[in-house]
C-alpha positions as CSV (number, residue, x, y, z in Angstrom):
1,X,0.0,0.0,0.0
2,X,2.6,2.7,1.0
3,X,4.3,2.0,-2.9
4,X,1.1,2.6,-4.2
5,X,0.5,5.9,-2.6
6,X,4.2,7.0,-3.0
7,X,3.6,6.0,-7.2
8,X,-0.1,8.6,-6.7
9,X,1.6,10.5,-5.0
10,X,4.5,10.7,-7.9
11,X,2.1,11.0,-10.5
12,X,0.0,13.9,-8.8
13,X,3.4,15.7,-8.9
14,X,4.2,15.4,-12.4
15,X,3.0,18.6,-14.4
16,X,-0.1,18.0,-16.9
17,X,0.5,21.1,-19.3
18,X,4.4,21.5,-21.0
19,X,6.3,24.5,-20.5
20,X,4.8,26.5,-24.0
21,X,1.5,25.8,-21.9
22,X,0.1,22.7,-23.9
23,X,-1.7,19.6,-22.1
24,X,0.3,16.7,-21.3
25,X,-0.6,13.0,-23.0
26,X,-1.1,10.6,-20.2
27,X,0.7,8.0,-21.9
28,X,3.2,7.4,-25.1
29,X,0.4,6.6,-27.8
30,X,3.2,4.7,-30.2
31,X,3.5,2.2,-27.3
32,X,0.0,2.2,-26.6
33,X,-0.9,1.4,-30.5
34,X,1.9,-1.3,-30.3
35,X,0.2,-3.2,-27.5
36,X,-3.0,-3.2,-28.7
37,X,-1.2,-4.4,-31.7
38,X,0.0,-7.4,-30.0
39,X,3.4,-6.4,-29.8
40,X,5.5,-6.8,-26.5
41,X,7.2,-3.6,-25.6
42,X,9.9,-3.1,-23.1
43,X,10.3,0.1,-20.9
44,X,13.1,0.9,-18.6
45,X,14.8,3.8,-17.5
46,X,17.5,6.0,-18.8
47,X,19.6,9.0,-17.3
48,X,18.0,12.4,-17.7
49,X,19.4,13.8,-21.3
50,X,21.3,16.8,-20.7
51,X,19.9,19.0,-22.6
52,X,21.7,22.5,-20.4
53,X,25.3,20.9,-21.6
54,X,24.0,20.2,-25.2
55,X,22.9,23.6,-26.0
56,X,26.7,25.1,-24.3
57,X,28.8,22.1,-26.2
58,X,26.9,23.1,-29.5
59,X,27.8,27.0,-28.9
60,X,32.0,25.7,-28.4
61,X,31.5,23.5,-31.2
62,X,29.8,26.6,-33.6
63,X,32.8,28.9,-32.1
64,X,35.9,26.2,-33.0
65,X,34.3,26.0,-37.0
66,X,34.0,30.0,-36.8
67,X,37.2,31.1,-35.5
68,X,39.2,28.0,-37.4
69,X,37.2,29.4,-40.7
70,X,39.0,33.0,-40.0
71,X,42.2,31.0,-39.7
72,X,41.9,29.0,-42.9
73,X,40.5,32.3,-44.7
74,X,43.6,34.6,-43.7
75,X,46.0,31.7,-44.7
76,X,44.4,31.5,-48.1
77,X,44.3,34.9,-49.2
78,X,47.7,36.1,-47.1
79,X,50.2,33.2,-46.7
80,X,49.5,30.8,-49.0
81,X,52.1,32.7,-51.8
82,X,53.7,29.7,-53.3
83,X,54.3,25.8,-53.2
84,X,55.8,25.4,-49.7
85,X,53.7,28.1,-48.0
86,X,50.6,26.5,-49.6
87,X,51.8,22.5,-48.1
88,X,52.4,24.2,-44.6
89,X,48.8,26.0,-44.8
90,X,47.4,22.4,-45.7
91,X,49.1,20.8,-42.6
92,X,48.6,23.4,-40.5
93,X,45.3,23.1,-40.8
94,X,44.8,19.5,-41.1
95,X,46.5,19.1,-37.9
96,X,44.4,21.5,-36.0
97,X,41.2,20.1,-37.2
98,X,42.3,16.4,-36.6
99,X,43.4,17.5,-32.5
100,X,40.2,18.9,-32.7
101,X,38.3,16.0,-30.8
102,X,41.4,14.9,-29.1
103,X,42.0,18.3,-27.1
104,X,38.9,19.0,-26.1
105,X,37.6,15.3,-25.2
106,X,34.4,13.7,-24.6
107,X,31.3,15.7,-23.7
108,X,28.8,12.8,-22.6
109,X,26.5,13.9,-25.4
110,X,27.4,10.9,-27.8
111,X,25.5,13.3,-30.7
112,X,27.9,16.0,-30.2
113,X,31.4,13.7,-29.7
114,X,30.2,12.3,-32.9
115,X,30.2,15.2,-35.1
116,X,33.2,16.7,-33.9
117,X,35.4,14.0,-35.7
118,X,33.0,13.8,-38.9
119,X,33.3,17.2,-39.4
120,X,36.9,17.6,-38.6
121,X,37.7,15.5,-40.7
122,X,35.7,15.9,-44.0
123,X,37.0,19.3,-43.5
124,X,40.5,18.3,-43.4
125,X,39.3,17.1,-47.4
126,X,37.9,20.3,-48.1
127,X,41.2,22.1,-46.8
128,X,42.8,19.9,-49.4
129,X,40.3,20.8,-52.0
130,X,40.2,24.7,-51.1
131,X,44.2,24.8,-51.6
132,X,45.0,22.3,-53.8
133,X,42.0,21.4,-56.2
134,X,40.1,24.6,-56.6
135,X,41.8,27.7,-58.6
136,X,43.1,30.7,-57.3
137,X,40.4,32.8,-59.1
138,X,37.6,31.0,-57.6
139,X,38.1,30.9,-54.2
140,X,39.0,34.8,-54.4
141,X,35.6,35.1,-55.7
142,X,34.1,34.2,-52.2
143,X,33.2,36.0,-49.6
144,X,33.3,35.0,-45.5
145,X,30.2,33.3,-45.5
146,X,30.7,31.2,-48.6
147,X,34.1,30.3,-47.5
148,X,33.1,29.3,-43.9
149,X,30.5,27.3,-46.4
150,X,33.0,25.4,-48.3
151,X,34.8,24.4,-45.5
152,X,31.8,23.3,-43.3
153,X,28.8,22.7,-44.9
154,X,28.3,21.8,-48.5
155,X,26.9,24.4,-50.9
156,X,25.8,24.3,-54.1
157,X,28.4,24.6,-56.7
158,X,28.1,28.3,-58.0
159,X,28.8,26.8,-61.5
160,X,25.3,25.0,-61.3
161,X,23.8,27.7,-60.1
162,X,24.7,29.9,-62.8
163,X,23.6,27.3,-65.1
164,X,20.0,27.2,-63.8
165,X,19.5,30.8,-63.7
166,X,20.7,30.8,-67.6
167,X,17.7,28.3,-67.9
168,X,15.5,29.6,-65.9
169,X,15.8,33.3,-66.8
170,X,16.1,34.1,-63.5
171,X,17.9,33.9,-60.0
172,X,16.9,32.3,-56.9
173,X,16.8,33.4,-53.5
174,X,19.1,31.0,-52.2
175,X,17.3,31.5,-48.3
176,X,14.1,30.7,-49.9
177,X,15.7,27.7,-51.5
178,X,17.3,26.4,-48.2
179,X,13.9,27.4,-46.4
180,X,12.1,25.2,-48.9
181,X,14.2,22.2,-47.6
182,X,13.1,22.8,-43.8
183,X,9.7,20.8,-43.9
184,X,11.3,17.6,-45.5
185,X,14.2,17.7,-42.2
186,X,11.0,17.9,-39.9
187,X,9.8,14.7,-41.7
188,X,12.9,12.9,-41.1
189,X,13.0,14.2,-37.9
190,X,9.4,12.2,-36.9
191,X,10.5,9.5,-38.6
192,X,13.7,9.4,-36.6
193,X,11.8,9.8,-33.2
194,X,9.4,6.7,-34.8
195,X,12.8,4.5,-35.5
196,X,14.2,4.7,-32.2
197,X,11.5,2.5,-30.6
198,X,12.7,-0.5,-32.7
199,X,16.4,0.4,-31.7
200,X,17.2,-2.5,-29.6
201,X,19.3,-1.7,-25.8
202,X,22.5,-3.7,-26.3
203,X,20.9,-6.2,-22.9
204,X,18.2,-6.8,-25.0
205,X,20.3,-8.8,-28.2
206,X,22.1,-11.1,-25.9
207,X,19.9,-13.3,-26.4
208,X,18.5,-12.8,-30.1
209,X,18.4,-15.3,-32.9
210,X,21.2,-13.9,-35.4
211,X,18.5,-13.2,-38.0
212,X,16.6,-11.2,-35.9
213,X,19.6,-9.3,-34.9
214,X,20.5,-8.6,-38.7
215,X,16.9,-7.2,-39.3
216,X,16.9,-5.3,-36.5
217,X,20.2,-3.8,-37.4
218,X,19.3,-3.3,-41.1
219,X,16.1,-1.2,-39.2
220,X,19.1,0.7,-36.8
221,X,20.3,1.5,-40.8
222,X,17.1,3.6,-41.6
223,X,17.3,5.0,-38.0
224,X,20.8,6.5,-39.0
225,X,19.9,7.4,-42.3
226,X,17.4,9.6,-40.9
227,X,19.3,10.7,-37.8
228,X,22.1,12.1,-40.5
229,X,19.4,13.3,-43.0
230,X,17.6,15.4,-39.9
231,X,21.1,16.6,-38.3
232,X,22.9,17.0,-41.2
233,X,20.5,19.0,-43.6
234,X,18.6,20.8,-40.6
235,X,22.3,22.0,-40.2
236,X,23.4,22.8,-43.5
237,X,20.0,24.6,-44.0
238,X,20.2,26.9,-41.1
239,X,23.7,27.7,-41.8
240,X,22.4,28.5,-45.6
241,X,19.6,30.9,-44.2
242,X,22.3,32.9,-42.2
243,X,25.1,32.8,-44.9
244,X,22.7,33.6,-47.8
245,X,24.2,30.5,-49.3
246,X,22.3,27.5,-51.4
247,X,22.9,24.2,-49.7
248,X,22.9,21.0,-51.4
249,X,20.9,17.7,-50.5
250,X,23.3,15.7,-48.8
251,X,20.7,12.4,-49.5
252,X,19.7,11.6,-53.1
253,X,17.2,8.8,-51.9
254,X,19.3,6.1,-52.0
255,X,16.5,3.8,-50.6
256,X,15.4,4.3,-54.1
257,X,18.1,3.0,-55.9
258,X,18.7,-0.9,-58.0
259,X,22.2,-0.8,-57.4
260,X,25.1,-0.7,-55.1
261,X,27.4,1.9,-57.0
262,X,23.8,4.1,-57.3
263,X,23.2,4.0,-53.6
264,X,26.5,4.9,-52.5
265,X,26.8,7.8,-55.1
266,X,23.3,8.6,-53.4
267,X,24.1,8.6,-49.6
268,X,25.9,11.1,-47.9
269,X,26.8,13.0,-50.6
270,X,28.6,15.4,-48.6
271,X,31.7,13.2,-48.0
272,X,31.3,11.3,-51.0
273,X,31.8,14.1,-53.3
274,X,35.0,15.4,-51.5
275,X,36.3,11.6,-50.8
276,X,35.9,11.4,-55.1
277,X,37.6,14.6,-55.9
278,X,40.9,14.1,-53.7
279,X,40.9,9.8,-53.8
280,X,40.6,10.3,-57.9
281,X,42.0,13.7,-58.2
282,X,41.9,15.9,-61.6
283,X,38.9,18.2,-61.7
284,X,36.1,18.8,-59.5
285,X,34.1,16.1,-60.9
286,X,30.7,17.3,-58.6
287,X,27.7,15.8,-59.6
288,X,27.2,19.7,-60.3
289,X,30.2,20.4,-62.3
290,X,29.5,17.2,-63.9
291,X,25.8,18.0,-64.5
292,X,26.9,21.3,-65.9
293,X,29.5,19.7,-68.5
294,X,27.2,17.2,-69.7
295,X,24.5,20.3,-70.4
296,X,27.3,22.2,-71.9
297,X,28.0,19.2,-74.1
298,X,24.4,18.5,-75.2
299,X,24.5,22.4,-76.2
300,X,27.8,22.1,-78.2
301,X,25.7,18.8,-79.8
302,X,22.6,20.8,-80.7
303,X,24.5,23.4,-81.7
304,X,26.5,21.3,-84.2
305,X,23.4,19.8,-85.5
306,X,21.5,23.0,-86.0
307,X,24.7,24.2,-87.7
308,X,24.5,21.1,-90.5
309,X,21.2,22.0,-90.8
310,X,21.5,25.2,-91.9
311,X,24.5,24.1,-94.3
312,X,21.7,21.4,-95.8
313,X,19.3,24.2,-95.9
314,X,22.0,26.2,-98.0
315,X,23.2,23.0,-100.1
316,X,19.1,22.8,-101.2
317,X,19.2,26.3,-102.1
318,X,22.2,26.2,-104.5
319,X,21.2,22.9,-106.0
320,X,17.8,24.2,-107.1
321,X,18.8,27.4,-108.2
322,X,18.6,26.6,-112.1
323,X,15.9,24.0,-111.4
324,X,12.6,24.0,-112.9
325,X,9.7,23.2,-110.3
326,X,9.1,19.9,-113.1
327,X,12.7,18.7,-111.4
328,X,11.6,18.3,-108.0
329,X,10.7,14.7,-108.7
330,X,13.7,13.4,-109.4
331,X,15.2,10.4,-107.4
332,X,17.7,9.6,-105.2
333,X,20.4,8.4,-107.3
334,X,19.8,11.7,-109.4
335,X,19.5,14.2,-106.8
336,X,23.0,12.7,-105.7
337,X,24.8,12.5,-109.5
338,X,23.3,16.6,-109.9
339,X,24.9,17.5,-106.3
340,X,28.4,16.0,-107.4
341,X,28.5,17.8,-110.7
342,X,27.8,20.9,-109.0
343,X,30.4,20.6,-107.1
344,X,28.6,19.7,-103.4
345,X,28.8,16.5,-101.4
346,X,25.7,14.4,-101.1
347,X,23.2,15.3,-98.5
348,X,22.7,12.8,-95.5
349,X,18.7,12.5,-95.9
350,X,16.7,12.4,-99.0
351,X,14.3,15.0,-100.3
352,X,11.2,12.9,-98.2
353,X,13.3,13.2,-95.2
354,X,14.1,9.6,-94.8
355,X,17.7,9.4,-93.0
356,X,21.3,7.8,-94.1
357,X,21.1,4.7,-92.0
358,X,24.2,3.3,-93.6
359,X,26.2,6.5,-92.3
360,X,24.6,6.1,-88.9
361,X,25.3,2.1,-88.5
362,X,28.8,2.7,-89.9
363,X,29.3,5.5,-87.2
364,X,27.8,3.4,-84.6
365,X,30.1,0.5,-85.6
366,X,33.3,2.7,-85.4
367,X,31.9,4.1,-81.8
368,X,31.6,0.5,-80.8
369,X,35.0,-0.3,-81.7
370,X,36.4,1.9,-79.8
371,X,38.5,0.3,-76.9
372,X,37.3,0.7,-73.4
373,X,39.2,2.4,-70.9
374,X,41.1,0.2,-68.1
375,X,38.7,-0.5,-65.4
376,X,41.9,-1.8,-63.2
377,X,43.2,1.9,-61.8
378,X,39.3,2.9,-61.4
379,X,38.2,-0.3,-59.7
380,X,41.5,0.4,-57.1
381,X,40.8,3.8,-56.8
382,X,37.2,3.1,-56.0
383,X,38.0,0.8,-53.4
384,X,40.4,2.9,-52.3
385,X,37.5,5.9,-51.6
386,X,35.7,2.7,-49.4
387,X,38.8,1.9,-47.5
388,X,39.1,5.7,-46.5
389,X,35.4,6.1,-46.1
390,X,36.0,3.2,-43.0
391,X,39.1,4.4,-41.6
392,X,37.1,8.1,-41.5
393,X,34.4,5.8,-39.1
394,X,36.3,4.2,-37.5
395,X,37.8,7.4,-36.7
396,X,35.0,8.6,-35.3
397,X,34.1,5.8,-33.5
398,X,37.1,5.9,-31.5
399,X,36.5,9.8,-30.6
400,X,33.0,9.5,-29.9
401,X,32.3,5.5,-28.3
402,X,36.1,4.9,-27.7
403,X,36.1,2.1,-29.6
404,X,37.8,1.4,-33.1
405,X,37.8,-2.9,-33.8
406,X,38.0,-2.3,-37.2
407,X,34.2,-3.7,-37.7
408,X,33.5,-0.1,-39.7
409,X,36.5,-0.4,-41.8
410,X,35.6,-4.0,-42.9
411,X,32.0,-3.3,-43.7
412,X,33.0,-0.3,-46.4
413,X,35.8,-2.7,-47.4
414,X,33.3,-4.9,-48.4
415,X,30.9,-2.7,-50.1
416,X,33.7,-1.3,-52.0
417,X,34.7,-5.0,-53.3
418,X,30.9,-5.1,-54.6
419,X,30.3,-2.2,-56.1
420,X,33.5,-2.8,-57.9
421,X,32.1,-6.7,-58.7
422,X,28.5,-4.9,-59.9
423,X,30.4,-2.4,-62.0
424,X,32.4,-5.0,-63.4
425,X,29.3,-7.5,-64.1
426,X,27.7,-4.7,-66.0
427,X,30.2,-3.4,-68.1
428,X,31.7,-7.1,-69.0
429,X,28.1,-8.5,-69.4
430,X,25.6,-6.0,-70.0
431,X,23.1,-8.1,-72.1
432,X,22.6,-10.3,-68.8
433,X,22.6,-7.0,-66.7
434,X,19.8,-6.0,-69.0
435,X,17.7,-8.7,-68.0
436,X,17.7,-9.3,-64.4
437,X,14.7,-8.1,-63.3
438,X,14.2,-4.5,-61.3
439,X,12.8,-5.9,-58.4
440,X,15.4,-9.2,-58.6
441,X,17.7,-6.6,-58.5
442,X,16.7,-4.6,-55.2
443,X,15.9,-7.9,-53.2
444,X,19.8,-9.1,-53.7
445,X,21.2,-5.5,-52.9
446,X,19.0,-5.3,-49.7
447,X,19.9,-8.9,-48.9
448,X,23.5,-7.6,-49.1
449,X,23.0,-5.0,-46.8
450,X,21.2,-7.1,-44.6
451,X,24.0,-9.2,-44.6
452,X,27.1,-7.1,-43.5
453,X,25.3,-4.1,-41.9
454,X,25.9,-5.5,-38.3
455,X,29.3,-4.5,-39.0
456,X,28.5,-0.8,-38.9
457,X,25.5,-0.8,-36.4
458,X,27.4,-3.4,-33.8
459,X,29.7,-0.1,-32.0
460,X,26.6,1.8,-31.8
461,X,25.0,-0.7,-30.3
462,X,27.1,-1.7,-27.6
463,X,27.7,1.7,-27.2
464,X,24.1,2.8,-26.7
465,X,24.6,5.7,-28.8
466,X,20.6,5.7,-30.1
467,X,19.6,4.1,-26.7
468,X,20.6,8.0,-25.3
469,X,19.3,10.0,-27.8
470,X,16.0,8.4,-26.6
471,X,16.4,10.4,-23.5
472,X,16.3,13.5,-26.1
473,X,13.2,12.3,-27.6
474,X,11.6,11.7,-24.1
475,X,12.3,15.6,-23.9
476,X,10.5,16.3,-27.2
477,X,7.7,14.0,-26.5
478,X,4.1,15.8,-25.0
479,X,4.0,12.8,-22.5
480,X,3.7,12.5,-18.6
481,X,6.2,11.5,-16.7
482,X,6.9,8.0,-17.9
483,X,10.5,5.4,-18.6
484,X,12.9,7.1,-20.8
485,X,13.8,4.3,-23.1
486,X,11.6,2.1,-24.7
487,X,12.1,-1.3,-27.6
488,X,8.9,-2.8,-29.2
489,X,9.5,-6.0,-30.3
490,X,8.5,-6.4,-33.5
491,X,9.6,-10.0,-33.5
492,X,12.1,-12.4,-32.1
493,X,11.3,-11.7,-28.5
């Protein structure tokens, strides 16, 4: 009897209306449609998130990317005067931004200690890309804002840009465009707080069958998708309002994709794009800049073609000049044996408009004999990007869970040896590519995924690193008083 009083007695205490003055739910009402679903849920109890030493971490963190910015801005533009200068820039900086997590340690906020290291290093690339990659005359071009952008976030190239104003006629407000991203980052954001009830506490997969472990890892996988999509492009947006700056989408939905190379060139663009432009080197090859040279190419094509036009229209001119309108009946063979004696090479389609076919299979014959390029050096340099993509995680893994097993660095290992396999299947055999099947195809790269992706979730489970930001959510959440964390079993309980 006296724990049942002290529980009323709790429960009396707890407020009914939130701090912005709205009522309180009584109870979670995702759990309580999971019961009456016939799903078991388990509650239990988590530390208090602290939310007081989140908001002054974040405000050190935003100061470090600000004041290292100025740094990286006056080395640019007043040190960086020739080849050795511009090397000791480069390290300078590299070596600041990778002591960056080191120095200051661990804050307890698990969300924080992970994007100290992620965004130290990606910018250590960028530094790389600023000095080395980009030319002079651009990156003079920028202002603060847009450099602090180029190093930090990951705006929209300004060559893409210009190209869709030149389309479009006109310019867009680039806070408008960033604005116009915010209600897709509060979608992932729901669906983020909906995937961390199937997040399993590390306690509770002890004793799980391994395939229910793999599915619920593979579900941990959209949890982090969304949990980068939300933190990520909620970031890059706000900073875009502020800076006046157009950010890119750092997700292409790659849930949408058929293929491994096509999902990986869809997720996380913001290091994939810098990881291809220093692993490969040459030019910025952006899907922007490379979106831009295939439109300038396709331009260049029509152009040509529109030029040959106007020479046919020119050549029909001339030949008809001392032609009779009886004349304009006359075949083939004769149009052809009247344009050689005047001097003029035979037109490419007759007067009905019928084209040359012989020329085009001819031209498509000589296309098709061209030799393909080595795939060797690309395949290595494409596992290469994977292998740096896992020592990056397993980077931040150590900084952020203290633990570095090498389990990251195997599981990009691995996707990089198939995508390389899938690139090679289709180029060697594309007639059998052709054929298998759309949905054939996304069942065996899901079953892939499903396969290894317990070697990327297993830290962060151990870890508890979504187990904590459930605390957070309890924060969010319009509920009474009521256990911080929370699993539903969807199955294998």
């Amino acid at each position: 009897m006296e724990k049942i009083s002290q529980s009323a007695e709790r429960l009396a205490s707890t407020p009914t209306h939130s701090r912005l003055g709205f009522k309180l739910l009584e109870k979670d009402p995702v759990l309580e449609l999971a019961r009456k679903l016939g799903f078991k849920v388990t509650e239990f109890d988590l530390p208090p998130y602290p939310v007081e030493r989140l908001l002054g971490e974040g405000s050190l963190l935003m100061a470090f990317m600000l004041s290292s910015t100025l740094v990286c801005y006056l080395l640019y533009h007043y040190v960086n005067k020739n080849a050795l200068l511009r090397h000791a820039c480069i390290g300078g900086m590299v070596s600041a931004l990778i002591a960056w997590p080191v120095v200051t340690g661990q804050s307890g906020i698990m969300l924080l200690d992970f994007w100290k290291p992620a965004l130290g290093f990606r910018s250590c690339l960028l530094v790389w890309d600023i000095f080395q990659i980009r030319t002079r005359e651009e990156v003079q071009s920028w202002n603060f804002a847009r450099f602090f952008c180029h190093l930090w976030a990951f705006p929209l190239e300004e060559e893409e840009i210009a190209e869709r104003d030149r389309d479009e006629g006109f310019h867009r407000s680039a806070r408008v465009q960033n604005a116009k991203g915010l209600p897709k980052v509060l979608i992932e954001g729901i669906v983020l707080l909906l995937t961390l009830y199937i997040v399993p506490p590390y306690e509770l997969t002890k004793n799980m069958s391994q395939l229910a472990y793999h599915c619920y890892c593979d579900a941990l996988g959209l949890s982090i998708l969304m949990a980068l999509a939300l933190f990520g492009d909620g970031l890059l947006k706000t900073i875009g309002i502020f800076c006046n700056v157009e950010m890119a989408d750092m997700f292409e939905n790659p849930l949408g994709t058929v293929n491994i190379r096509l999902f990986w060139s869809h997720w996380n663009r913001a290091i994939a794009t810098v990881l291809h432009r220093v692993v490969f080197g040459g030019g910025r090859q952006t899907p922007s800049s490379v979106k831009a040279k295939q439109r300038k190419e396709k331009q260049e094509k029509k152009d040509r073609v529109a030029q040959l036009q106007q020479q046919q229209r020119n050549r029909k001119h001339l030949d008809h000049l001392s032609e009779t309108e009886a004349e304009a009946s006359k075949t083939d063979d004769e149009d052809e044996h009247r344009l050689r004696r005047n001097g003029l090479k035979p037109l490419t389609s007759t007067a009905n408009g019928a084209k040359d076919n012989g020329g085009q299979q001819q031209q498509k014959k000589s296309s098709s004999n061209k030799p393909k390029s080595s795939f060797l050096p690309k395949a290595l340099a494409a596992i290469a990007t994977f292998a740096m993509s896992g020592i990056f995680h397993e980077w931040i893994t150590l900084q952020t869970l203290n633990y570095a097993g090498g389990e990251n660095f195997v599981f990009f290992l691995l996707n990089g040896v198939a995508t390389v396999t899938s690139t090679w299947f289709r180029r060697t055999f594309p007639e059998a590519n052709a054929k298998i099947p759309t949905l054939v195809a996304v069942l065996l790269l899901h079953l892939f995924f499903l396969t290894v992706i317990p070697l990327f979730c297993a830290p962060f489970i151990r870890s508890g690193f979504f187990v904590q930001m459930q605390s957070l959510r309890y924060e969010l959440l319009p509920v009474r008083a009521h256990p911080r964390g929370s699993f539903i079993w969807l199955f294998g309980q």
